[in-house]
mmCIF file of the N, C-alpha and C atoms, coordinates in Angstrom:
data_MODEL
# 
_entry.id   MODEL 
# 
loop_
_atom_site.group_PDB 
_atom_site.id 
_atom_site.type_symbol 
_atom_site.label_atom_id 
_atom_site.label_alt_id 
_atom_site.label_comp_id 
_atom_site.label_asym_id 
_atom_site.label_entity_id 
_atom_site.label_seq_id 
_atom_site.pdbx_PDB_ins_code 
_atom_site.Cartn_x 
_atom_site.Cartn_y 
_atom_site.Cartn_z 
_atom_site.occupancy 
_atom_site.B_iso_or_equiv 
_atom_site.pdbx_formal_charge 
_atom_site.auth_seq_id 
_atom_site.auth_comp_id 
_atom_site.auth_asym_id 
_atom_site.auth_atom_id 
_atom_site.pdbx_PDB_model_num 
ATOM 1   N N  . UNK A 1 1  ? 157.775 100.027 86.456  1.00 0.00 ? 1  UNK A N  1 
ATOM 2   C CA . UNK A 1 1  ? 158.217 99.349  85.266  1.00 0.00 ? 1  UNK A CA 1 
ATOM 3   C C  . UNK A 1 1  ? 157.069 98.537  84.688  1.00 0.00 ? 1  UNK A C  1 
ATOM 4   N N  . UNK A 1 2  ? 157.100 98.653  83.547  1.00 0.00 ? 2  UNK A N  1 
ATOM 5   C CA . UNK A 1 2  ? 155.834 98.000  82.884  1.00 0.00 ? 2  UNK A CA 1 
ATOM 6   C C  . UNK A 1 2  ? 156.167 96.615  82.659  1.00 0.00 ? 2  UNK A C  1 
ATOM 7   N N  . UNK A 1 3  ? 155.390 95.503  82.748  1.00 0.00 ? 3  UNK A N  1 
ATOM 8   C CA . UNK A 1 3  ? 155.852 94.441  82.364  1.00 0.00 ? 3  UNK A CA 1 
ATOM 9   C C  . UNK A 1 3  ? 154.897 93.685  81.088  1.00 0.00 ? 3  UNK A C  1 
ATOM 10  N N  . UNK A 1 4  ? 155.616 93.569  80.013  1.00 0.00 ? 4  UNK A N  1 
ATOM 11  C CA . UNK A 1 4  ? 155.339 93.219  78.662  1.00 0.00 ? 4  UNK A CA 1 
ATOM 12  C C  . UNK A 1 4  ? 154.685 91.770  78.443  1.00 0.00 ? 4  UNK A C  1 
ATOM 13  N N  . UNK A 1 5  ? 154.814 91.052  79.498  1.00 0.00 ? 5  UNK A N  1 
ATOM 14  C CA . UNK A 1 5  ? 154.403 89.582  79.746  1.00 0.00 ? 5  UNK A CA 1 
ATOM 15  C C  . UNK A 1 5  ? 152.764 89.628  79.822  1.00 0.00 ? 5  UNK A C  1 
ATOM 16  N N  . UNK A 1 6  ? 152.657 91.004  80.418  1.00 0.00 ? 6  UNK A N  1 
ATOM 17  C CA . UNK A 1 6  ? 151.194 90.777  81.094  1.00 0.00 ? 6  UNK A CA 1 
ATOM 18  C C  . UNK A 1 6  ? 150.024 91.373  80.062  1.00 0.00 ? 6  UNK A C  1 
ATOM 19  N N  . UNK A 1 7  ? 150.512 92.076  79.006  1.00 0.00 ? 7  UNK A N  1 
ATOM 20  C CA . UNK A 1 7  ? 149.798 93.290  78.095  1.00 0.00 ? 7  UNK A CA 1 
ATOM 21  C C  . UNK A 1 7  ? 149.707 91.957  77.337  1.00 0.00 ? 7  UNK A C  1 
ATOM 22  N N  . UNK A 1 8  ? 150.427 90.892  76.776  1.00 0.00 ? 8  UNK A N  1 
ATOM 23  C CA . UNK A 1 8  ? 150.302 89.941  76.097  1.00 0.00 ? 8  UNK A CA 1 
ATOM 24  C C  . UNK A 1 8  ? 149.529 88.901  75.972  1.00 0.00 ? 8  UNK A C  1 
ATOM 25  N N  . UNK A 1 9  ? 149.076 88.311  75.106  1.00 0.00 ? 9  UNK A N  1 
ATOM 26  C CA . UNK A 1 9  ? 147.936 87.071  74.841  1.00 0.00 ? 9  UNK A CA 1 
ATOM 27  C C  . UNK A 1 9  ? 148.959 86.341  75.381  1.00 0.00 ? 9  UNK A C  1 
ATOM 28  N N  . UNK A 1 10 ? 148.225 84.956  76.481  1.00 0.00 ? 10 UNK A N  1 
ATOM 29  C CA . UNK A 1 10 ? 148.833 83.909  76.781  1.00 0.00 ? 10 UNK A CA 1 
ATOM 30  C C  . UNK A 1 10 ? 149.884 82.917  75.706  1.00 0.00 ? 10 UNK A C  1 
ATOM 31  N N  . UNK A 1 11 ? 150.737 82.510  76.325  1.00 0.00 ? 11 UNK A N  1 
ATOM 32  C CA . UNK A 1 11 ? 151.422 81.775  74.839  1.00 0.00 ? 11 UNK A CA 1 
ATOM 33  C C  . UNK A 1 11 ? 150.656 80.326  74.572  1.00 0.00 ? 11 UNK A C  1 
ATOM 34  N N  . UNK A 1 12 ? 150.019 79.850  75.726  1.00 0.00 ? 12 UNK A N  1 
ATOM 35  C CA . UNK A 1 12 ? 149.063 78.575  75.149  1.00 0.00 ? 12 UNK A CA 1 
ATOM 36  C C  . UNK A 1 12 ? 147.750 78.941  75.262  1.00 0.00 ? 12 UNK A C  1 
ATOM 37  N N  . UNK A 1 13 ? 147.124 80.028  75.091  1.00 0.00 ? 13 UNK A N  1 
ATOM 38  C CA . UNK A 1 13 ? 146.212 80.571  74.869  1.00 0.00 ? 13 UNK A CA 1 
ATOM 39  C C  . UNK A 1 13 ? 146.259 80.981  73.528  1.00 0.00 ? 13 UNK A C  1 
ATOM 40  N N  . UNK A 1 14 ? 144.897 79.653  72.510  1.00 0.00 ? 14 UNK A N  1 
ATOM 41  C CA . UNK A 1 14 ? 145.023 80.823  70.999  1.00 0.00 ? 14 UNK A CA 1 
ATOM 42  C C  . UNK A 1 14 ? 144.591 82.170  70.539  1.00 0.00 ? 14 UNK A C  1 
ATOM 43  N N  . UNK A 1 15 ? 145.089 82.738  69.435  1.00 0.00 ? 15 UNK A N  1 
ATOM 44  C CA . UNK A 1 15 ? 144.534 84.464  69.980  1.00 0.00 ? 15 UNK A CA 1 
ATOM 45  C C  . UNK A 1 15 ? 143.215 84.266  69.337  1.00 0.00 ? 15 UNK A C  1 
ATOM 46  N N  . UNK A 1 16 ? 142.921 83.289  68.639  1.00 0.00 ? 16 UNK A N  1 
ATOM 47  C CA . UNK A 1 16 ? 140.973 83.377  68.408  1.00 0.00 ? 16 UNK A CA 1 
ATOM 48  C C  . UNK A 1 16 ? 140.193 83.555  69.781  1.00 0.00 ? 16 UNK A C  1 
ATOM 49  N N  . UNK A 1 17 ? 140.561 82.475  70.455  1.00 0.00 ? 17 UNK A N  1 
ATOM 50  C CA . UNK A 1 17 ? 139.795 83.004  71.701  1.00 0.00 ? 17 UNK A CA 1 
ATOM 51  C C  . UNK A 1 17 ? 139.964 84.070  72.332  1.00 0.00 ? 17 UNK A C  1 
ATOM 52  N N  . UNK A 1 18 ? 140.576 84.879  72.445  1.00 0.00 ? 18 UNK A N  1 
ATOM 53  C CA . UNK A 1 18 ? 141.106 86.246  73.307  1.00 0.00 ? 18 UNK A CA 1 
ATOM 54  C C  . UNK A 1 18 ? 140.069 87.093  72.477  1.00 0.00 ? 18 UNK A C  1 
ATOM 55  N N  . UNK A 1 19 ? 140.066 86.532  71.079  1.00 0.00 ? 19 UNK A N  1 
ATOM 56  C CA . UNK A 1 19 ? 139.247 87.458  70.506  1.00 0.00 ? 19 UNK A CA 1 
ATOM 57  C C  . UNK A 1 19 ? 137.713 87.646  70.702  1.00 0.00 ? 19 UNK A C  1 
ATOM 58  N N  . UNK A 1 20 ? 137.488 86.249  70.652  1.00 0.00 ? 20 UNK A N  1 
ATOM 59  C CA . UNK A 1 20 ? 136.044 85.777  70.909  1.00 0.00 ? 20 UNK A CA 1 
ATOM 60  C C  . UNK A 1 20 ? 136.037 86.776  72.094  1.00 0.00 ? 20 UNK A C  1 
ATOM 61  N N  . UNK A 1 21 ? 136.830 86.333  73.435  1.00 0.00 ? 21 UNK A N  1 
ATOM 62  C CA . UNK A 1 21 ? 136.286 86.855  74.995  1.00 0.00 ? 21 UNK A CA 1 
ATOM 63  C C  . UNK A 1 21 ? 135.627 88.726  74.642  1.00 0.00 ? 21 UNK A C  1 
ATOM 64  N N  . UNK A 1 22 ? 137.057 88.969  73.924  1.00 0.00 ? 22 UNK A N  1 
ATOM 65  C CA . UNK A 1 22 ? 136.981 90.189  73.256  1.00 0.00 ? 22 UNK A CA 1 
ATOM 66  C C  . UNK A 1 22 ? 135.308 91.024  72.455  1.00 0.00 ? 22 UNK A C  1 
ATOM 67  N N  . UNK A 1 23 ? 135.600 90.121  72.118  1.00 0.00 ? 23 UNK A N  1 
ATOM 68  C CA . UNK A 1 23 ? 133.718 90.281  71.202  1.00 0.00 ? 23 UNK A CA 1 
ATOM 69  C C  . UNK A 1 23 ? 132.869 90.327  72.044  1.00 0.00 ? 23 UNK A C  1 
ATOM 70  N N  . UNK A 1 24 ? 132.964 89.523  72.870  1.00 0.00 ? 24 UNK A N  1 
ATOM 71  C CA . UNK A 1 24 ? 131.586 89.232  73.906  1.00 0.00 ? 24 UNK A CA 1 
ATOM 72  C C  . UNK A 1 24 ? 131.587 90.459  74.822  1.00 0.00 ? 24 UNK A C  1 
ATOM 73  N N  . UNK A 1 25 ? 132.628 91.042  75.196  1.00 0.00 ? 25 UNK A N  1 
ATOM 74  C CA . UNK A 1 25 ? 132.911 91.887  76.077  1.00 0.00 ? 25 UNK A CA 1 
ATOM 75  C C  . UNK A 1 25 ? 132.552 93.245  75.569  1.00 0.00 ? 25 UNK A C  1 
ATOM 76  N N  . UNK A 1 26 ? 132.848 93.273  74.431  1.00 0.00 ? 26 UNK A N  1 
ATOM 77  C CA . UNK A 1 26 ? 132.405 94.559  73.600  1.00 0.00 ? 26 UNK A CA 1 
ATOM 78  C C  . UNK A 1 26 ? 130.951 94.686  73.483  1.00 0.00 ? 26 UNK A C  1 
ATOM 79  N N  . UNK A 1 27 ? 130.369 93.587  73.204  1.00 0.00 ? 27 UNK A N  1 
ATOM 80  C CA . UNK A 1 27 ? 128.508 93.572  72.824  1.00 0.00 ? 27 UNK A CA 1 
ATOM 81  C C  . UNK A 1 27 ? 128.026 93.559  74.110  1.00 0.00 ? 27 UNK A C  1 
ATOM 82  N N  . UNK A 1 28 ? 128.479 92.878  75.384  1.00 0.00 ? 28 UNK A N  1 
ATOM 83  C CA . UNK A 1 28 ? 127.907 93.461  76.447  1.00 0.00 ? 28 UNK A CA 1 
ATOM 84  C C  . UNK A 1 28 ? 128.128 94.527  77.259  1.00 0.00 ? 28 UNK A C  1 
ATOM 85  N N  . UNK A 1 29 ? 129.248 95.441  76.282  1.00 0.00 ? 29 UNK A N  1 
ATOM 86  C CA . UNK A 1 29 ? 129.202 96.786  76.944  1.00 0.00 ? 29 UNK A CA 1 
ATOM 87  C C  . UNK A 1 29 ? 128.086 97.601  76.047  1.00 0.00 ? 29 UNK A C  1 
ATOM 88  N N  . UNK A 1 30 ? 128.099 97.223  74.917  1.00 0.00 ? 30 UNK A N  1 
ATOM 89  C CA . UNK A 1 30 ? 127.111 97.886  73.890  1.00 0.00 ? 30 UNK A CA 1 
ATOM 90  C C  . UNK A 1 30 ? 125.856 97.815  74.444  1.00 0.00 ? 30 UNK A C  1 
ATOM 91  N N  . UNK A 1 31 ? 125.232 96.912  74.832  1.00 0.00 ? 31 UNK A N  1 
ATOM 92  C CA . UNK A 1 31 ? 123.915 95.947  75.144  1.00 0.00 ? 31 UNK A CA 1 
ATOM 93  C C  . UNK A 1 31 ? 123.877 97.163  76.528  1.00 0.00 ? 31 UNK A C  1 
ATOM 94  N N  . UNK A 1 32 ? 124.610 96.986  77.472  1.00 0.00 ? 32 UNK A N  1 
ATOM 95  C CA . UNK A 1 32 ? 124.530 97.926  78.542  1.00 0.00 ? 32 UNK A CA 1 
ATOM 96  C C  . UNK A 1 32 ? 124.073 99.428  78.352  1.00 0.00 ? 32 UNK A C  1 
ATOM 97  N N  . UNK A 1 33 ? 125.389 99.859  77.750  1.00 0.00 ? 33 UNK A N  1 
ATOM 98  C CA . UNK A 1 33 ? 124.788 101.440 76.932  1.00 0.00 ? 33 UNK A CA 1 
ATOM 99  C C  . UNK A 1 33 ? 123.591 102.013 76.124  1.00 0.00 ? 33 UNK A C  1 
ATOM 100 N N  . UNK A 1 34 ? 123.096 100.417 75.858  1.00 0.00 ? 34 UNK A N  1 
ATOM 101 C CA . UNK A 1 34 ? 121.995 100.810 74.993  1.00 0.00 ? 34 UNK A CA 1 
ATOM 102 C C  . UNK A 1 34 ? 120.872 100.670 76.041  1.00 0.00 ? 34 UNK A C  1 
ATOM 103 N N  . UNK A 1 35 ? 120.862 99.890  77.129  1.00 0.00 ? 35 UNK A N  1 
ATOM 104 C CA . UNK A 1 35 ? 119.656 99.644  77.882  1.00 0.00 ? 35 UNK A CA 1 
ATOM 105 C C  . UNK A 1 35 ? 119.780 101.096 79.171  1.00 0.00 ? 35 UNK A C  1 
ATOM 106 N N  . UNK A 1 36 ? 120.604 101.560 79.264  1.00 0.00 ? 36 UNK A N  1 
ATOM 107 C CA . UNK A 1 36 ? 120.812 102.675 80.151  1.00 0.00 ? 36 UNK A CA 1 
ATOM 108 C C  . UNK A 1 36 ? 119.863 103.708 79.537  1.00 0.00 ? 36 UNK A C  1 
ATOM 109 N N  . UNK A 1 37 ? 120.206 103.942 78.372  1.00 0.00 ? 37 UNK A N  1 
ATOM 110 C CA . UNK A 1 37 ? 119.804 104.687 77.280  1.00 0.00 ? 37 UNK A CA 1 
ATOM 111 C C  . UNK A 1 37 ? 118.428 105.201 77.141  1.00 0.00 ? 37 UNK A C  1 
ATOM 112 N N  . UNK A 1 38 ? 117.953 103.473 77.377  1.00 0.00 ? 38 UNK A N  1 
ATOM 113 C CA . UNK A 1 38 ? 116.470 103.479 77.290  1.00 0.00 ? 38 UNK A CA 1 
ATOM 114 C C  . UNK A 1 38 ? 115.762 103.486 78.340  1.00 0.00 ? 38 UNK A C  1 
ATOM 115 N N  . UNK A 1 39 ? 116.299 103.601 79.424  1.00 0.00 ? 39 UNK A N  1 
ATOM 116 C CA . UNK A 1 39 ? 116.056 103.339 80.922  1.00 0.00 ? 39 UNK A CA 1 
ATOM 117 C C  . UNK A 1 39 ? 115.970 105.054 80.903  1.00 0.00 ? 39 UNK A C  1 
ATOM 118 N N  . UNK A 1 40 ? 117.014 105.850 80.713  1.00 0.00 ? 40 UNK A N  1 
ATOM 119 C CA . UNK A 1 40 ? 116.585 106.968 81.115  1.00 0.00 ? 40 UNK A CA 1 
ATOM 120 C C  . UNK A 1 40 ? 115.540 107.703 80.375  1.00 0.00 ? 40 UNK A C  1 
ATOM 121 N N  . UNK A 1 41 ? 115.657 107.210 79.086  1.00 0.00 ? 41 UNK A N  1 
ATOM 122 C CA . UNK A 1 41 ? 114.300 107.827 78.704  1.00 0.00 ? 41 UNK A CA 1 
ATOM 123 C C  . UNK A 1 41 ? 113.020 107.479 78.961  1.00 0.00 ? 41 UNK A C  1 
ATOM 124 N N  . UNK A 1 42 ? 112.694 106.299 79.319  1.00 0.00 ? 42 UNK A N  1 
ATOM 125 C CA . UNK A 1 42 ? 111.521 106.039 80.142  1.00 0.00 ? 42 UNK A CA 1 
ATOM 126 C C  . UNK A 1 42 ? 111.126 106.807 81.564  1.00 0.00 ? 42 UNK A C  1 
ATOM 127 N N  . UNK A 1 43 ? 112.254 106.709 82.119  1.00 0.00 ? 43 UNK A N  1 
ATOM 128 C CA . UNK A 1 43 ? 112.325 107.470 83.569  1.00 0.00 ? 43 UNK A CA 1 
ATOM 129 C C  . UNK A 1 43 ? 111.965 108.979 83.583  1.00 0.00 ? 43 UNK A C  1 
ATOM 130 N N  . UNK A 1 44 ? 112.651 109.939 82.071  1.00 0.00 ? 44 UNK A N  1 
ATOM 131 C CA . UNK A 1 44 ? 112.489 111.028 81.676  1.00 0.00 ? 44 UNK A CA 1 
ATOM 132 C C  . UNK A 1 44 ? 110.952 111.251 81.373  1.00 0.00 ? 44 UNK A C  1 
ATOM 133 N N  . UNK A 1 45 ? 109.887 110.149 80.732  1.00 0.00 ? 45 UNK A N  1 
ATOM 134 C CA . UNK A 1 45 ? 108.998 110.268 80.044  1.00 0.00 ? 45 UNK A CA 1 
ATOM 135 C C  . UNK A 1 45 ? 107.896 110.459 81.261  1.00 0.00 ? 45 UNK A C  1 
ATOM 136 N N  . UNK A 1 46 ? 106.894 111.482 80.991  1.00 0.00 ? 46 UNK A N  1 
ATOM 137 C CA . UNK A 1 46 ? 105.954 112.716 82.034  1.00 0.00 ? 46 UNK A CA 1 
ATOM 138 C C  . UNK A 1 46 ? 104.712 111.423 82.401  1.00 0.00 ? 46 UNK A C  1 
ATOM 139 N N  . UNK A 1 47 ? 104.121 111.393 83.223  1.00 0.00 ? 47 UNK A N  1 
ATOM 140 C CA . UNK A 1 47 ? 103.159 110.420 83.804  1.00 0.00 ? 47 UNK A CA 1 
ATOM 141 C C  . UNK A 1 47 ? 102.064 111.430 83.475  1.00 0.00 ? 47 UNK A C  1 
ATOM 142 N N  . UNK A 1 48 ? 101.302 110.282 82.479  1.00 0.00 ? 48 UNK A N  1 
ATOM 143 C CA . UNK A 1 48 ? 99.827  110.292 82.002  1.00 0.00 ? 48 UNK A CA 1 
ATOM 144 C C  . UNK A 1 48 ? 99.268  111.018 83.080  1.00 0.00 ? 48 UNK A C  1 
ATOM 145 N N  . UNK A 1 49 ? 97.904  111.873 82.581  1.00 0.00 ? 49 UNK A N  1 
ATOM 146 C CA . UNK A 1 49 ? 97.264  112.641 83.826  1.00 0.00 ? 49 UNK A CA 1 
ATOM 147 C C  . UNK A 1 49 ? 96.310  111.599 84.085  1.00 0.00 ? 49 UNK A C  1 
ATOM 148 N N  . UNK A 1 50 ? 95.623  110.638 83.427  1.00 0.00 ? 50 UNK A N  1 
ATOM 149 C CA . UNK A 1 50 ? 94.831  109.328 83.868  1.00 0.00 ? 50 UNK A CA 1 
ATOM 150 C C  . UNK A 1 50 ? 95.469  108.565 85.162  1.00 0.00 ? 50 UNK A C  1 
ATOM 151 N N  . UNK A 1 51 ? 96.663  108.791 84.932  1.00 0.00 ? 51 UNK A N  1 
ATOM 152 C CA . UNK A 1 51 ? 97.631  107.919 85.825  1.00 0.00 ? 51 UNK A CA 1 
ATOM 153 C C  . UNK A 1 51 ? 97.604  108.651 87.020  1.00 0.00 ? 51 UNK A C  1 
ATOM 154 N N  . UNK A 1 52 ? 97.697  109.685 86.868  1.00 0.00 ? 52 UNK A N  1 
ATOM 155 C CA . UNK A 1 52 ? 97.734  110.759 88.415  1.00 0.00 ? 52 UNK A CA 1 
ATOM 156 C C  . UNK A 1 52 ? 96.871  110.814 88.878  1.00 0.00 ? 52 UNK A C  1 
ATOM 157 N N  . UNK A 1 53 ? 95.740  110.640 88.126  1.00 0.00 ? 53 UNK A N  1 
ATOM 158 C CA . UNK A 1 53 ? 93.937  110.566 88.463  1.00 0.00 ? 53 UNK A CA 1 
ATOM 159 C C  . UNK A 1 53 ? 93.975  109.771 89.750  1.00 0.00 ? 53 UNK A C  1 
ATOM 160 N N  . UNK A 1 54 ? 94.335  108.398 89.007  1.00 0.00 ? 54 UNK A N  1 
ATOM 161 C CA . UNK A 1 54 ? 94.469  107.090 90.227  1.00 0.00 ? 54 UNK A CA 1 
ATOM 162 C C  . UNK A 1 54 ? 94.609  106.956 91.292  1.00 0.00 ? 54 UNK A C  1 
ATOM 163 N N  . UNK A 1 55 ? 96.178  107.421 90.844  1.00 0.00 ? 55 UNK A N  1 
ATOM 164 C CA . UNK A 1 55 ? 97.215  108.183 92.040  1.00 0.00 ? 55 UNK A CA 1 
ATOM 165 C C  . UNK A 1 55 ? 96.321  108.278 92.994  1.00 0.00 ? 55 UNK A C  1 
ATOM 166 N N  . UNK A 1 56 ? 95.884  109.995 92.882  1.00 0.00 ? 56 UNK A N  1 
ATOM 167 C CA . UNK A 1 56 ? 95.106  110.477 94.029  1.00 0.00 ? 56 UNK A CA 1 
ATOM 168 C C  . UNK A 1 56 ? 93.830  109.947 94.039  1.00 0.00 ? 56 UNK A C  1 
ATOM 169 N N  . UNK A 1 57 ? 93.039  109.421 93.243  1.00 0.00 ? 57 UNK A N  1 
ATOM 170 C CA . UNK A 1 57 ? 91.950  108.949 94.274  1.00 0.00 ? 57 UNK A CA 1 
ATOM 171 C C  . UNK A 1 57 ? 92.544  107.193 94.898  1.00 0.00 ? 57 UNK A C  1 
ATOM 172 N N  . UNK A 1 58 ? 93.463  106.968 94.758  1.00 0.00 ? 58 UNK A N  1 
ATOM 173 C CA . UNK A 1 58 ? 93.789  105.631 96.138  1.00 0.00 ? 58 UNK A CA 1 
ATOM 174 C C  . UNK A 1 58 ? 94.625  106.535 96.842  1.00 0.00 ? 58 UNK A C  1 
ATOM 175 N N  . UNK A 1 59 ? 94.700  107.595 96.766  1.00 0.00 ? 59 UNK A N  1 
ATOM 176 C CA . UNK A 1 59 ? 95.699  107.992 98.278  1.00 0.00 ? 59 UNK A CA 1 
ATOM 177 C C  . UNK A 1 59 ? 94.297  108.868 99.236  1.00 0.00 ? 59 UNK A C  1 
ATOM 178 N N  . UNK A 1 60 ? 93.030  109.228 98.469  1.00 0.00 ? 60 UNK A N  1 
ATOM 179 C CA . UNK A 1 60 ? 92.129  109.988 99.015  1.00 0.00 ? 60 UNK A CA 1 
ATOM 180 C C  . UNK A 1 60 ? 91.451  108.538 99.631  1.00 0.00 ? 60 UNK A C  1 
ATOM 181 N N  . UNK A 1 61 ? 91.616  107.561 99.064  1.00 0.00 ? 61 UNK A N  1 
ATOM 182 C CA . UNK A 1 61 ? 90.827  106.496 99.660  1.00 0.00 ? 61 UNK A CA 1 
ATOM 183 C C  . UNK A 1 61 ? 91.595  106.019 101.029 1.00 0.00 ? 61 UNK A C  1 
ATOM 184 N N  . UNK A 1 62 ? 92.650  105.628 100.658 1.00 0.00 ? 62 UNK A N  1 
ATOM 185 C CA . UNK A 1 62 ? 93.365  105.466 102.186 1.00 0.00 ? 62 UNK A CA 1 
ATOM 186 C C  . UNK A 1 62 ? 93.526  106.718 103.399 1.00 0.00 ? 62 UNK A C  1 
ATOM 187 N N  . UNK A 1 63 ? 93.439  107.751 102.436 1.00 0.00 ? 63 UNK A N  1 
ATOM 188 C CA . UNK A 1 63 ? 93.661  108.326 103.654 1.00 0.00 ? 63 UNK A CA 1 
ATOM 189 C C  . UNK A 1 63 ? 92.023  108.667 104.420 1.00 0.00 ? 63 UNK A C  1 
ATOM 190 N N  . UNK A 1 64 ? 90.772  108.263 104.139 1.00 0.00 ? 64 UNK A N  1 
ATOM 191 C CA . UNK A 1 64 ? 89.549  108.166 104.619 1.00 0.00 ? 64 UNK A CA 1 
ATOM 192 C C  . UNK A 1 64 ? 89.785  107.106 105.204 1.00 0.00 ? 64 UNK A C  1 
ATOM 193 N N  . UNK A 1 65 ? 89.969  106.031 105.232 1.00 0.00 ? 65 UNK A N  1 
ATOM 194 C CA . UNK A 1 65 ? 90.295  104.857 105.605 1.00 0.00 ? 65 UNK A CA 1 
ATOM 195 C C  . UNK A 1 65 ? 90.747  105.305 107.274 1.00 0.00 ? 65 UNK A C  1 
ATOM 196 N N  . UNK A 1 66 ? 91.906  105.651 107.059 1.00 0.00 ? 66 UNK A N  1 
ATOM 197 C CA . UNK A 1 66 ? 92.639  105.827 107.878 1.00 0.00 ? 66 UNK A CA 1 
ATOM 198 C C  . UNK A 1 66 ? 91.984  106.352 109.180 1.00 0.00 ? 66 UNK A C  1 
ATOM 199 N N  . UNK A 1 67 ? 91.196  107.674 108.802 1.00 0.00 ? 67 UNK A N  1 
ATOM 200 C CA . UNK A 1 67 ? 90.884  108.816 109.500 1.00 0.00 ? 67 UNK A CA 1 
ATOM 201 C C  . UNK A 1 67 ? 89.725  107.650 110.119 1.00 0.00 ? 67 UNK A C  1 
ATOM 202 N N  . UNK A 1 68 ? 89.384  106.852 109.679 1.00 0.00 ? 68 UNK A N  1 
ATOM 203 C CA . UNK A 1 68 ? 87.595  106.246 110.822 1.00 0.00 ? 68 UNK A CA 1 
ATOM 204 C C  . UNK A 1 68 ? 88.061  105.589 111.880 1.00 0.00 ? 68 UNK A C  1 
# 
């Protein structure tokens, strides 16, 4: 059984504020979706071959390191 009390704005609760909570709740789901968004496209985006350069020469350096 559904109860109708609970789907309802408080009765000493004004409904501006329900609304406000409302608003805020909406822009930080927006704010979320939008930073996911951009998160995966960074994550998606291909690593510079300068960058891989690096990469391997500090992993060729440690691993000389290693070997003495």
């Amino acid at each position: 059984m559904i109860n109708s009390k609970a789907s309802s704005p408080r009765p000493d609760a004004p409904a501006s504020k329900d609304n406000g909570l409302e608003e805020v709740r909406l822009r930080q789901q927006a704010i979320g979706v939008k930073l996911r968004h951009m998160f995966d496209q960074v994550v998606n985006e291909p690593v510079p071959d300068e960058f891989l350069d690096i990469l391997r020469q500090a992993d060729e350096r440690s691993s000389t390191k290693e070997g003495q």
